[in-house]
TORKEDO-73089 format. One record per residue (C-alpha): x negated, y negated, z; residue number from 1; residue in one letter. Coordinates in steps of 0.25 Angstrom, whole numbers. Each point is the difference from the previous one (the first is absolute). Layout:
% TORKEDO-73089
<pavex x="X" y="Y" z="Z" num="NUM" residu="A"/>
...
***
This chain:
% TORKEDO-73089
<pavex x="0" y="0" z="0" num="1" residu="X"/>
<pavex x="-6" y="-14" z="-4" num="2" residu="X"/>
<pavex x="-4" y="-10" z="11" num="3" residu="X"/>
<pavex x="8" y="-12" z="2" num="4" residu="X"/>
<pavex x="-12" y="-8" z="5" num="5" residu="X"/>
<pavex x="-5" y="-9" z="-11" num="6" residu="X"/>
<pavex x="-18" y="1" z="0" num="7" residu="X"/>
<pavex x="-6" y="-12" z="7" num="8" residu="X"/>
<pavex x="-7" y="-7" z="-12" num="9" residu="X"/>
<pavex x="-16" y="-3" z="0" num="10" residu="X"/>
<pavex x="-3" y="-14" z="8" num="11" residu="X"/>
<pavex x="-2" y="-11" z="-10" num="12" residu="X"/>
<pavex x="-16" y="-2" z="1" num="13" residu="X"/>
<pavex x="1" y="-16" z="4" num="14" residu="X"/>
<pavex x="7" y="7" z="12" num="15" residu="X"/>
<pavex x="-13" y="3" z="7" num="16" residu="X"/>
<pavex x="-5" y="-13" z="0" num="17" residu="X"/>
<pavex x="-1" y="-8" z="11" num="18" residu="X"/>
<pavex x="9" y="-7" z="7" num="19" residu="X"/>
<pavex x="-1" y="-16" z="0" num="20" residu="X"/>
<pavex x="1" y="-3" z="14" num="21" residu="X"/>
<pavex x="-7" y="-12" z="7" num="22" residu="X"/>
<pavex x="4" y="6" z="15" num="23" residu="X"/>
<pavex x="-5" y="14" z="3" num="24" residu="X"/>
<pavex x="5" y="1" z="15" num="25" residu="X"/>
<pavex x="-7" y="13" z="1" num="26" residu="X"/>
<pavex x="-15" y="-7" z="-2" num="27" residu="X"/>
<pavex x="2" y="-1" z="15" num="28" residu="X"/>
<pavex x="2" y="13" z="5" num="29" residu="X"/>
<pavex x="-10" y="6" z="-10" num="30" residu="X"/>
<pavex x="-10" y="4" z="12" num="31" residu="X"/>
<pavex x="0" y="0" z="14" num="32" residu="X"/>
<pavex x="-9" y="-12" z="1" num="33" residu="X"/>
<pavex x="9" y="-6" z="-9" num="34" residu="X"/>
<pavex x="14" y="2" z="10" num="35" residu="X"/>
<pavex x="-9" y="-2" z="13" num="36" residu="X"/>
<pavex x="-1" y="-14" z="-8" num="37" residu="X"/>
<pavex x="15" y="-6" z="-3" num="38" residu="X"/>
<pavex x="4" y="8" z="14" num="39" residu="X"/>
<pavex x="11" y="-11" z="3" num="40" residu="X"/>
<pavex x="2" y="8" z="14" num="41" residu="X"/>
<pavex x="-9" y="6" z="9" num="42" residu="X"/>
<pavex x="1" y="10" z="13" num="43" residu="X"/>
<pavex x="-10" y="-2" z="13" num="44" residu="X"/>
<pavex x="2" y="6" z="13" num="45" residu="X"/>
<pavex x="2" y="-14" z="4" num="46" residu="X"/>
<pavex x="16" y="2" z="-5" num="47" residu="X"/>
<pavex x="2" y="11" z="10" num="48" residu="X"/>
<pavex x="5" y="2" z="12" num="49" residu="X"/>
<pavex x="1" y="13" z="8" num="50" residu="X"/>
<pavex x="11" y="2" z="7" num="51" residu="X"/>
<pavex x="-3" y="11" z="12" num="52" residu="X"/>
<pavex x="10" y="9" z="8" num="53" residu="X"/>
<pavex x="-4" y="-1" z="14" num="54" residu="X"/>
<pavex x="5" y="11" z="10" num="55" residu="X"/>
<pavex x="-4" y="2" z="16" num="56" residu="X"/>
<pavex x="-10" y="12" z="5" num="57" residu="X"/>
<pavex x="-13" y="0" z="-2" num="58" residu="X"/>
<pavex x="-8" y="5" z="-13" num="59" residu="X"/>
<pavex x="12" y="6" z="-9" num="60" residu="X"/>
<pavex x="4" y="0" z="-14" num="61" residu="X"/>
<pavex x="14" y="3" z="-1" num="62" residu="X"/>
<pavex x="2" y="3" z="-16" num="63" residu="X"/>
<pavex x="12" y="-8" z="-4" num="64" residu="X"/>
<pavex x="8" y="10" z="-11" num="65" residu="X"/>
<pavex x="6" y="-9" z="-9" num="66" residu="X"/>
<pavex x="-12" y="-8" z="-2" num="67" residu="X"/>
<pavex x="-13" y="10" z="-5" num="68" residu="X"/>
<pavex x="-13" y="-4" z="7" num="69" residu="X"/>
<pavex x="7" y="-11" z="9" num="70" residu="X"/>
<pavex x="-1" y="3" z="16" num="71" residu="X"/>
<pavex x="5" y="-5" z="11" num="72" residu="X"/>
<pavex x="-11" y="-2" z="11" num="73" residu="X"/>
<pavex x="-5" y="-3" z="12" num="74" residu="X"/>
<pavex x="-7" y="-15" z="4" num="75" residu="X"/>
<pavex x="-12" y="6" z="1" num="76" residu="X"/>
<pavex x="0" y="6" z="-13" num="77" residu="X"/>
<pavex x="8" y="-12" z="-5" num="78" residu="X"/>
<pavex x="-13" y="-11" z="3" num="79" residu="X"/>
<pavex x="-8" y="11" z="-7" num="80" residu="X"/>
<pavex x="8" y="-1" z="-13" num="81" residu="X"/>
<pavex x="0" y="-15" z="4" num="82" residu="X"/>
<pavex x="-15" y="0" z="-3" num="83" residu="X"/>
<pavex x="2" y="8" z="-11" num="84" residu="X"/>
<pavex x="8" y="-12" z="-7" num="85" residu="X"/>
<pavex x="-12" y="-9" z="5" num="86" residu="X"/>
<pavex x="-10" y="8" z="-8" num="87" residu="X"/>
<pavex x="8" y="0" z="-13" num="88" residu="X"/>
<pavex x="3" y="-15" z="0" num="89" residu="X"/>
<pavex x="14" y="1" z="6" num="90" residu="X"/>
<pavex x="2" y="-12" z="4" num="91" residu="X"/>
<pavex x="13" y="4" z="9" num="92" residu="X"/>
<pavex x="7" y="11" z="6" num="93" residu="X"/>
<pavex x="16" y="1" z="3" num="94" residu="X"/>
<pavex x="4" y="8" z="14" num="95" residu="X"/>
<pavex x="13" y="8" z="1" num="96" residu="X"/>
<pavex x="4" y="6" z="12" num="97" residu="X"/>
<pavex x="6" y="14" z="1" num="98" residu="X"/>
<pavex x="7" y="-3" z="15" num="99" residu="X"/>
<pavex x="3" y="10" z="9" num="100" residu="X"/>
<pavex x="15" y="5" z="-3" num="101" residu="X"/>
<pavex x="3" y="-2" z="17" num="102" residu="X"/>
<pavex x="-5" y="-14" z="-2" num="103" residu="X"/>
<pavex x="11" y="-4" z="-11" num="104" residu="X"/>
<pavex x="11" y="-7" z="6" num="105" residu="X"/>
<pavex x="12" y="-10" z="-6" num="106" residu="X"/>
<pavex x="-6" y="-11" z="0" num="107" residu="X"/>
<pavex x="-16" y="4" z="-2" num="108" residu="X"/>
<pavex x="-4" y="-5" z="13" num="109" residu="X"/>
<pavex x="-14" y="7" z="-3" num="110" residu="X"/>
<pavex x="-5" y="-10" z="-11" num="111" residu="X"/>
<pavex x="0" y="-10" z="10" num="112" residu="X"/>
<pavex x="-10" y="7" z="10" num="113" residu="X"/>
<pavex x="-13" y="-4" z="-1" num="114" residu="X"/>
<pavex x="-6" y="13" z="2" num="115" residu="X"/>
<pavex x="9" y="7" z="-11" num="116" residu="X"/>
<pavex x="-8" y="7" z="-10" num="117" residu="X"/>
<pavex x="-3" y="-13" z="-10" num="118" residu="X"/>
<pavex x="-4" y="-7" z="10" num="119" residu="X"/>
<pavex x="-9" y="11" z="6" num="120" residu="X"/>
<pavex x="-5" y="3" z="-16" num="121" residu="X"/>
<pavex x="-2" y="-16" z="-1" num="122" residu="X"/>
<pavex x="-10" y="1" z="12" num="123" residu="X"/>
<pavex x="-7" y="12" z="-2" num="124" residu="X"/>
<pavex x="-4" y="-5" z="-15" num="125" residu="X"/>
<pavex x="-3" y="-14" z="3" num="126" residu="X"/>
<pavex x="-9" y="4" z="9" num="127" residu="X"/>
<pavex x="-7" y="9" z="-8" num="128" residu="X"/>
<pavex x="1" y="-4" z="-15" num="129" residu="X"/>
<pavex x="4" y="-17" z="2" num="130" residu="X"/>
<pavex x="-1" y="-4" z="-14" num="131" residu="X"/>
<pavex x="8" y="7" z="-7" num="132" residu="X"/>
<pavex x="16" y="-6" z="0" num="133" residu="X"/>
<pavex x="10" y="7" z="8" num="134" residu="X"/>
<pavex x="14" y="-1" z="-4" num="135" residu="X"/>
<pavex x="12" y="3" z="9" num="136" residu="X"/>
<pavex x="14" y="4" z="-5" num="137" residu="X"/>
<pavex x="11" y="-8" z="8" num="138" residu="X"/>
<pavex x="14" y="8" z="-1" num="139" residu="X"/>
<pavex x="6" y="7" z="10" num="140" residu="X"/>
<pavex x="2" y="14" z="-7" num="141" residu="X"/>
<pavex x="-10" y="6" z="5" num="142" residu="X"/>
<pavex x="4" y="-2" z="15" num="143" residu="X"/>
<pavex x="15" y="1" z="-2" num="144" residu="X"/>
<pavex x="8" y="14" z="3" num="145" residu="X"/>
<pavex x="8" y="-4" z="-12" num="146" residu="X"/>
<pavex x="-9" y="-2" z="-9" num="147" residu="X"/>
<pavex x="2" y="-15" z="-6" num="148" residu="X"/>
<pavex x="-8" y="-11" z="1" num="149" residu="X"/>
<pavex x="8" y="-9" z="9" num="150" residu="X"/>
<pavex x="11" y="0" z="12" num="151" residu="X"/>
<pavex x="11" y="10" z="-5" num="152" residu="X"/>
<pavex x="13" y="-4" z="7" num="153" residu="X"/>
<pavex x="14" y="7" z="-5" num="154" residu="X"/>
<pavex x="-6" y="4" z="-14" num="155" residu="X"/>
<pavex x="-5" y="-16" z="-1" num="156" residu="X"/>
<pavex x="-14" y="-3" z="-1" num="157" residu="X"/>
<pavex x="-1" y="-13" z="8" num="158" residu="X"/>
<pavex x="-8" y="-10" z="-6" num="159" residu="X"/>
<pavex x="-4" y="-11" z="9" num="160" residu="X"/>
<pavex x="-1" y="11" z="14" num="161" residu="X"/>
<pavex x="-10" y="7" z="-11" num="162" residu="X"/>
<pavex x="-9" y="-12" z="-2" num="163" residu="X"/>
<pavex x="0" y="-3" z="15" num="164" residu="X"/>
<pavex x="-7" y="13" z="0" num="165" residu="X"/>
<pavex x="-9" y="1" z="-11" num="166" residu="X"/>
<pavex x="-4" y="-15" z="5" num="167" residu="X"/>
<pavex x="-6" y="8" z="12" num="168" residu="X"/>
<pavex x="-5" y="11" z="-6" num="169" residu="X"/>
<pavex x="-8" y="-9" z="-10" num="170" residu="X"/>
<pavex x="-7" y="-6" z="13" num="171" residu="X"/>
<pavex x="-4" y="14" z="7" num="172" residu="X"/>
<pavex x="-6" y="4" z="-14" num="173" residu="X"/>
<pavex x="-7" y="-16" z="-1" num="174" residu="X"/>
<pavex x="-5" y="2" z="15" num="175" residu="X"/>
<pavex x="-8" y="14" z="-3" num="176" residu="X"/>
<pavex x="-7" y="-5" z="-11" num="177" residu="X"/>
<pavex x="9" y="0" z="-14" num="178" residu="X"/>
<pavex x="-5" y="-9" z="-11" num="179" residu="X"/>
<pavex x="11" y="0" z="-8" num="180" residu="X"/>
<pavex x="17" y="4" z="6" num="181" residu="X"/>
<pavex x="7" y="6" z="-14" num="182" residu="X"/>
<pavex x="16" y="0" z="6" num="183" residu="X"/>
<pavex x="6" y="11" z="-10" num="184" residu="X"/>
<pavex x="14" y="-1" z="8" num="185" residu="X"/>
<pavex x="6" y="-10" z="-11" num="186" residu="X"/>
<pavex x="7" y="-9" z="11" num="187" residu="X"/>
<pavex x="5" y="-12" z="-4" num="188" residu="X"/>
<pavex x="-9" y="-11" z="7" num="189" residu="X"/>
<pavex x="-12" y="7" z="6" num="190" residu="X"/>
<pavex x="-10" y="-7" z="-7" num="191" residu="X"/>
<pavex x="3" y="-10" z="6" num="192" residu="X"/>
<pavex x="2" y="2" z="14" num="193" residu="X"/>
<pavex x="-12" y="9" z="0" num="194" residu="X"/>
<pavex x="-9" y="-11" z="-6" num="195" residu="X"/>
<pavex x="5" y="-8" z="11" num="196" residu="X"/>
<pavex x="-4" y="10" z="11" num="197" residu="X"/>
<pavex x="-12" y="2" z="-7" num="198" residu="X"/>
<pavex x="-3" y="-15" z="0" num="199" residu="X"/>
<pavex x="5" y="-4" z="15" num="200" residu="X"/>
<pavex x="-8" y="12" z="4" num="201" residu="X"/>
<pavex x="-13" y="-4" z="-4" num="202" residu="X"/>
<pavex x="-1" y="10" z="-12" num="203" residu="X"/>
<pavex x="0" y="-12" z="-11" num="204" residu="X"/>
<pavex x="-10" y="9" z="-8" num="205" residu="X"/>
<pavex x="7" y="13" z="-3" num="206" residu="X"/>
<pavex x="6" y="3" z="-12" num="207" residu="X"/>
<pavex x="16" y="2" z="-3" num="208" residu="X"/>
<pavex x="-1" y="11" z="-13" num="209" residu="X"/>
<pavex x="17" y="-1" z="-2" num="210" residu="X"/>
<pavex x="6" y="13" z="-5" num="211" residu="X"/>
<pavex x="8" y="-10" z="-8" num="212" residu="X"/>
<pavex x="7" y="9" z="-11" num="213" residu="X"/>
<pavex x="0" y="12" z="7" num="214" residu="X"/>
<pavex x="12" y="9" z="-7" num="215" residu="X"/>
<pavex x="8" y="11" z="6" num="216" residu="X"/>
<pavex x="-7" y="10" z="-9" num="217" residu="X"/>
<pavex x="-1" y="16" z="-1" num="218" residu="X"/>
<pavex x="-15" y="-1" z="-1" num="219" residu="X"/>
<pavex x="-1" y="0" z="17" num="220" residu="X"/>
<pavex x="4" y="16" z="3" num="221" residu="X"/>
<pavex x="-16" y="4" z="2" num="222" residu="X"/>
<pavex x="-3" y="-13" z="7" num="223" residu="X"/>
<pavex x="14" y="3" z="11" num="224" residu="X"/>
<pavex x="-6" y="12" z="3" num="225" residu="X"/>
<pavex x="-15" y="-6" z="3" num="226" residu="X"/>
<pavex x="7" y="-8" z="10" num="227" residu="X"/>
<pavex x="10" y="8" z="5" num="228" residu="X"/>
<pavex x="11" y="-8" z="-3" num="229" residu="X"/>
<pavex x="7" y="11" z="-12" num="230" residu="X"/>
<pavex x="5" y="8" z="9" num="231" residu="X"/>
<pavex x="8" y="-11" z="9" num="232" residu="X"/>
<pavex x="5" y="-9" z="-10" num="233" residu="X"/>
<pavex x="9" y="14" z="-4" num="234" residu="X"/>
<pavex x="1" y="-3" z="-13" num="235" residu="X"/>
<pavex x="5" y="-14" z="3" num="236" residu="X"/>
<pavex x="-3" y="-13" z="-10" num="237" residu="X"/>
<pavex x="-6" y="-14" z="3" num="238" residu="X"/>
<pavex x="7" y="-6" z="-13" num="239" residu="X"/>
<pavex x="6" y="-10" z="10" num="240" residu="X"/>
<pavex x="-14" y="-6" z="2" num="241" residu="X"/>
<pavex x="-11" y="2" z="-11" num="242" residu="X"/>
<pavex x="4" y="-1" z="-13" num="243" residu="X"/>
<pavex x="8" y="4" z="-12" num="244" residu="X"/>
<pavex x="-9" y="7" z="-11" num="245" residu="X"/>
<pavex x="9" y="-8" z="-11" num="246" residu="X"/>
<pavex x="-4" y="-15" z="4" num="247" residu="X"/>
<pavex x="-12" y="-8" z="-4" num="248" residu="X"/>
<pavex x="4" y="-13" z="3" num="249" residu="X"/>
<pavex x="4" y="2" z="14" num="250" residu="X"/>
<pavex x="-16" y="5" z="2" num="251" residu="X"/>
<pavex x="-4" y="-15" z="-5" num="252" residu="X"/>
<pavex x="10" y="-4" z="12" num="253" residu="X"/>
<pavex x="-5" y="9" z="10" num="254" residu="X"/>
<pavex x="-16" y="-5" z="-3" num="255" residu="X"/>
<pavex x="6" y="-15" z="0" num="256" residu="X"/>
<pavex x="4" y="2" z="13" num="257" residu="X"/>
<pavex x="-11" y="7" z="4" num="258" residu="X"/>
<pavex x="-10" y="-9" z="-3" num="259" residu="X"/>
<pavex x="8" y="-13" z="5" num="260" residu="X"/>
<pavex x="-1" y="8" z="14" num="261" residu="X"/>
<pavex x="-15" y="2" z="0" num="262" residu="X"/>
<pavex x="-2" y="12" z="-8" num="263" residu="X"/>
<pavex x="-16" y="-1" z="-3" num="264" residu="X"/>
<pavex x="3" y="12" z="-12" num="265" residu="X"/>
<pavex x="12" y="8" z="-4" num="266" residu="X"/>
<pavex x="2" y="13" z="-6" num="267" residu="X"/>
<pavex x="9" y="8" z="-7" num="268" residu="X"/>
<pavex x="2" y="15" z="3" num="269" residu="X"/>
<pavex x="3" y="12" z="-6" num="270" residu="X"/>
<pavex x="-12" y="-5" z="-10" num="271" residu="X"/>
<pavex x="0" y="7" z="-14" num="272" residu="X"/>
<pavex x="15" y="-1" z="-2" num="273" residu="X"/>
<pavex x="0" y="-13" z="4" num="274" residu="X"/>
<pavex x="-10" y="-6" z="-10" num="275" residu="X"/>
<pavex x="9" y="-10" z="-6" num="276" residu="X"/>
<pavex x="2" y="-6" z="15" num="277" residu="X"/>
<pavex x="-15" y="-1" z="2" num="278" residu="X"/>
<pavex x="0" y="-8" z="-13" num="279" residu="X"/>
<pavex x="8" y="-7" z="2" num="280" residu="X"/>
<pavex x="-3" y="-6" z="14" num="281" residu="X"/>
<pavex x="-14" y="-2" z="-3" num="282" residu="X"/>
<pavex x="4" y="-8" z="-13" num="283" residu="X"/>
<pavex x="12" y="-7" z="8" num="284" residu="X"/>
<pavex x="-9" y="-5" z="13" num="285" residu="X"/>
<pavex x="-15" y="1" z="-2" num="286" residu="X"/>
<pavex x="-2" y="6" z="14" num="287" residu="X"/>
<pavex x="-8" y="14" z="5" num="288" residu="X"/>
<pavex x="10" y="11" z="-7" num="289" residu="X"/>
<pavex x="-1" y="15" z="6" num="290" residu="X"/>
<pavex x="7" y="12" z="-4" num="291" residu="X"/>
<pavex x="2" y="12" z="9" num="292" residu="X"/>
<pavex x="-3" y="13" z="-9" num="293" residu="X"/>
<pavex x="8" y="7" z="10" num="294" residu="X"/>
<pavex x="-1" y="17" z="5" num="295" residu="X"/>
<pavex x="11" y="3" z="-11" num="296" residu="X"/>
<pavex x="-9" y="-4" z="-12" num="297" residu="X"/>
<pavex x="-12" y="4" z="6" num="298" residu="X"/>
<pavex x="5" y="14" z="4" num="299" residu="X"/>
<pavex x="7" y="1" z="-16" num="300" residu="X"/>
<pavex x="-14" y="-1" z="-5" num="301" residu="X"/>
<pavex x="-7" y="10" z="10" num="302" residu="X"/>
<pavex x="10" y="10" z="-2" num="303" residu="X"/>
<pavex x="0" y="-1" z="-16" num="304" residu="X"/>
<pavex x="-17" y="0" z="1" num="305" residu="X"/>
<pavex x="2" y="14" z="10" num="306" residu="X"/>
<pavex x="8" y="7" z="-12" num="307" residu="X"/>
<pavex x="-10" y="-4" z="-9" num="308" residu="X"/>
<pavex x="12" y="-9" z="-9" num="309" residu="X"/>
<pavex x="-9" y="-13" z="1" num="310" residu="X"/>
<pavex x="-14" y="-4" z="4" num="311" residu="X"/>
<pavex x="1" y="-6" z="14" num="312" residu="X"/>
<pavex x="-13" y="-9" z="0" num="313" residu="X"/>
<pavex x="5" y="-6" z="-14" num="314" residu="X"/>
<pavex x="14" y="-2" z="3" num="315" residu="X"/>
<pavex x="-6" y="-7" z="13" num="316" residu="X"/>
<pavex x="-8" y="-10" z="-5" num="317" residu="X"/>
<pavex x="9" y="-2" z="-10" num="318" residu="X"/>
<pavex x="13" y="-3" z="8" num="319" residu="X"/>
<pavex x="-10" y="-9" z="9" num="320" residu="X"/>
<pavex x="-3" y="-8" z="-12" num="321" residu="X"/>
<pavex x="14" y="-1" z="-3" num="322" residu="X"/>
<pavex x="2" y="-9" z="11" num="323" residu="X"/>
<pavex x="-13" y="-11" z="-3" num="324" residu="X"/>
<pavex x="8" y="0" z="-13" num="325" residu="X"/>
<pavex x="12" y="-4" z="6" num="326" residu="X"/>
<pavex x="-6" y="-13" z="7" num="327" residu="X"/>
<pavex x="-2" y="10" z="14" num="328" residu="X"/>
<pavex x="-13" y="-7" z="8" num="329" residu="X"/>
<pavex x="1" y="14" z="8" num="330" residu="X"/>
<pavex x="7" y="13" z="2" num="331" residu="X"/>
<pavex x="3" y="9" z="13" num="332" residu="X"/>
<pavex x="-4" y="13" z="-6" num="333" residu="X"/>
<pavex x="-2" y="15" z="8" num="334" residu="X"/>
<pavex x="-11" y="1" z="-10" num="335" residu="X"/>
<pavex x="-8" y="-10" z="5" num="336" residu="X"/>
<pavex x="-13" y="6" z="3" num="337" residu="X"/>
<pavex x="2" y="10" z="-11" num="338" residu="X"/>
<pavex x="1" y="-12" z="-11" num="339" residu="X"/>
<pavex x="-12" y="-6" z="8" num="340" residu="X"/>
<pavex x="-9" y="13" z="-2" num="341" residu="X"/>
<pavex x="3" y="2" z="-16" num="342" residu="X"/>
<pavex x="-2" y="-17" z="-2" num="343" residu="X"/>
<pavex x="-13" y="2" z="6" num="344" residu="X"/>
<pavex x="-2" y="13" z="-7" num="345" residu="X"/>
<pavex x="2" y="-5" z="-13" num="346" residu="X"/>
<pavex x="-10" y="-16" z="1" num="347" residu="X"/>
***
């Protein structure tokens, strides 16, 4: 039976010829010196900050399951790892508490001990590794038996009760040695009031980094379980108070108010689903821009690199990169000292 397909004819000869093109866009990415050249953005380990999961005890690791090769551990182990940063030019470390479930109560009253474990980690490091920053998380959840960032009353979470608290939790955290308070809560008007304690306290030179678009996200599962807080929020939301996924322009309000208030940097958080939100309040304001690349991207790209689907160090460095293209001036990132070894590996 004859073929319906009609036999490509020969190419004219003149088709051979070159084209007439002034631009040739790929002259500059001809040869790695070339790219190293017209590189327009750049990663160094002074974009990353570590955050750290800090537990009580005394020289233990607990693995932390949905998060591969991130522990929990103890401060002993956590100023060691503090050095650790120091040695690979991190320039600041984040500390999270993994609180005792018999010291959670309703309305967190163990953020505002000075000898809870932040404070206790704030010391212990200061001590040992001074000049490397130490950023604190002010929330509540991981000091609540209910698991949410502020004072819960009759399914409300109460605003201005909340701030009261997270005011005095930002000065027990400024008082053992924190160079920069991060409140995550999303409360309306902490900014402020903690600037103001800050300030009437005598602490005029540490920093405020906002949490100022942080959105109520799916990204968080792996982080809830680092702290503990999974299991007590019972499958309960905090759409009330950080922020719905859909909105942009209420993100350039939220840092508006932010920086009015005192915020010395803001950040937006989850980080590579929120590109577009980093974008867009570097352009908008001009001010120090962080994203969070928070436990649920980090733990996507570990599991796809353990099944062998991707190439974790590549896929790393690359979604870090994304944020400097994005306008980020840093990211909070679990693969902080991992990034740091394979920039120097690769000078």
């Amino acid at each position: 039976m004859p073929s319906s397909v009609t036999p490509l004819k020969p190419l004219p000869a003149h088709a051979a010829e070159r084209l007439n093109l002034i631009e040739r866009p790929r002259r500059n990415r001809k040869s790695e010196w070339a790219r190293r050249l017209v590189k327009e953005n750049v990663l160094t380990a002074n974009d990353l900050i570590w955050p750290i999961f800090v537990c009580d005890g005394v020289n233990e690791r607990t693995p932390i399951e949905a998060m591969p090769g991130v522990d929990r551990v103890t401060l002993d182990i956590a100023v060691e790892e503090v050095a650790r940063a120091a040695a690979l030019d991190i320039p600041a470390v984040a500390i999270f508490p993994y609180t005792d479930p018999a010291l959670r109560d309703p309305t967190g009253t163990e953020a505002l001990n000075a000898q809870n474990l932040t404070c206790r980690a704030c010391r212990a490091i200061k001590a040992k590794v001074p000049d490397v920053g130490l950023m604190t998380d002010v929330a509540l959840d991981p000091y609540t038996s209910h698991g949410h960032d502020g004072v819960l009353k009759d399914g409300r979470i109460l605003n201005d009760e909340s701030v009261a608290l997270l005011v005095r939790q930002a000065l027990v955290q400024a008082e053992s040695g924190a160079d920069i308070i991060a409140p995550s809560d999303m409360m309306d008007g902490r900014v402020g009031a903690i600037r103001e304690a800050l300030d009437a306290a005598g602490y005029l030179d540490v920093q405020i980094m906002a949490y100022s678009a942080k959105y109520a996200s799916a990204f968080y599962g792996p982080f809830r379980e680092a702290v503990g807080s999974a299991g007590t929020l019972k499958g309960g939301d905090k759409r009330t108070y950080q922020m719905d996924y859909a909105n942009t322009d209420e993100a350039v309000r939220e840092a508006e108010l932010d920086l009015a208030e005192g915020a010395d940097m803001i950040m937006v958080k989850p980080g590579l689903p929120y590109l577009d939100i980093v974008a867009r309040l570097k352009s908008h304001f001009g001010r120090p821009t962080f994203a969070y690349q928070v436990s649920g991207e980090y733990s996507m790209i570990m599991a796809a690199a353990q099944n062998g689907w991707i190439d974790g160090e590549k896929a790393m460095i690359e979604s870090l990169t994304a944020f400097k293209r994005a306008g980020a001036d840093g990211i909070l990132t679990y693969f902080a000292p991992r990034a740091a070894e394979y920039l120097r590996r690769s000078k």
